[in-house]
N, C-alpha and C positions, 0 to 999 in steps of 0.2 A: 387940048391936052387934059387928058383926065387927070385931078388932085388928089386920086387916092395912093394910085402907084407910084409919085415919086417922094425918093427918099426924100428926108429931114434935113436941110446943110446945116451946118454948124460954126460959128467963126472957134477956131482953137486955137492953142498956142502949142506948138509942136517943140518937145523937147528933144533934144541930141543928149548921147552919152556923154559926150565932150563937155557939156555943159551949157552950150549953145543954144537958143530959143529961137522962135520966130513966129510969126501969125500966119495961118493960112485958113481954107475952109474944107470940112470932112464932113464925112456922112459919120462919121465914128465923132465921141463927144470927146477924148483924149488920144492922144498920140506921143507915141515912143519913136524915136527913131536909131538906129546905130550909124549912120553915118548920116554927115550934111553937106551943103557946101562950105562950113567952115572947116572942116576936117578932110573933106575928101583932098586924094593923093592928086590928082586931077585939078583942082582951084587952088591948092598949096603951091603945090611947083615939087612936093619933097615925094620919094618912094616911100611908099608905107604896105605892108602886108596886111590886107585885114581878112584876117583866119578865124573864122569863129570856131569850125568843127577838129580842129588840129591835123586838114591835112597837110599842110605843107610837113608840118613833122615827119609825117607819117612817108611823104614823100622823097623827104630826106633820108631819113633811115633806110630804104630800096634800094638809092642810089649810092649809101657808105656801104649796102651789101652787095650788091652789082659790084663795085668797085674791086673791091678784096675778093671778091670771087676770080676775076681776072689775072 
């Protein structure tokens, strides 16, 4: 295996928005993350909506205008 082409690992600590940390290894030297498994809706047990770009809004607002158009 030739040592030039592979990427650099890195050991990091990955942080969540939640607040939540943890170590893993990346070819990147920091890491963001918006969900983990300490927040995901899926290892909680609870429904959560995670809308970054607002469409569920957006998809609500359709459907109160479909509605009343009826």
């Amino acid at each position: 295996m030739k040592k030039e082409i592979q990427p650099k690992m890195f050991d990091v600590t990955a942080n969540c928005v939640c607040g939540n940390s943890f170590k893993t290894s990346s070819t990147k030297e920091e890491l963001e993350v918006d969900i983990c498994s300490n927040c995901h809706p899926f290892f909680t047990g609870t429904q959560k909506f995670v809308d970054t770009a607002g469409r569920i809004e957006k998809f609500q607002k359709r459907f109160e205008k479909s509605k009343s158009s009826k």
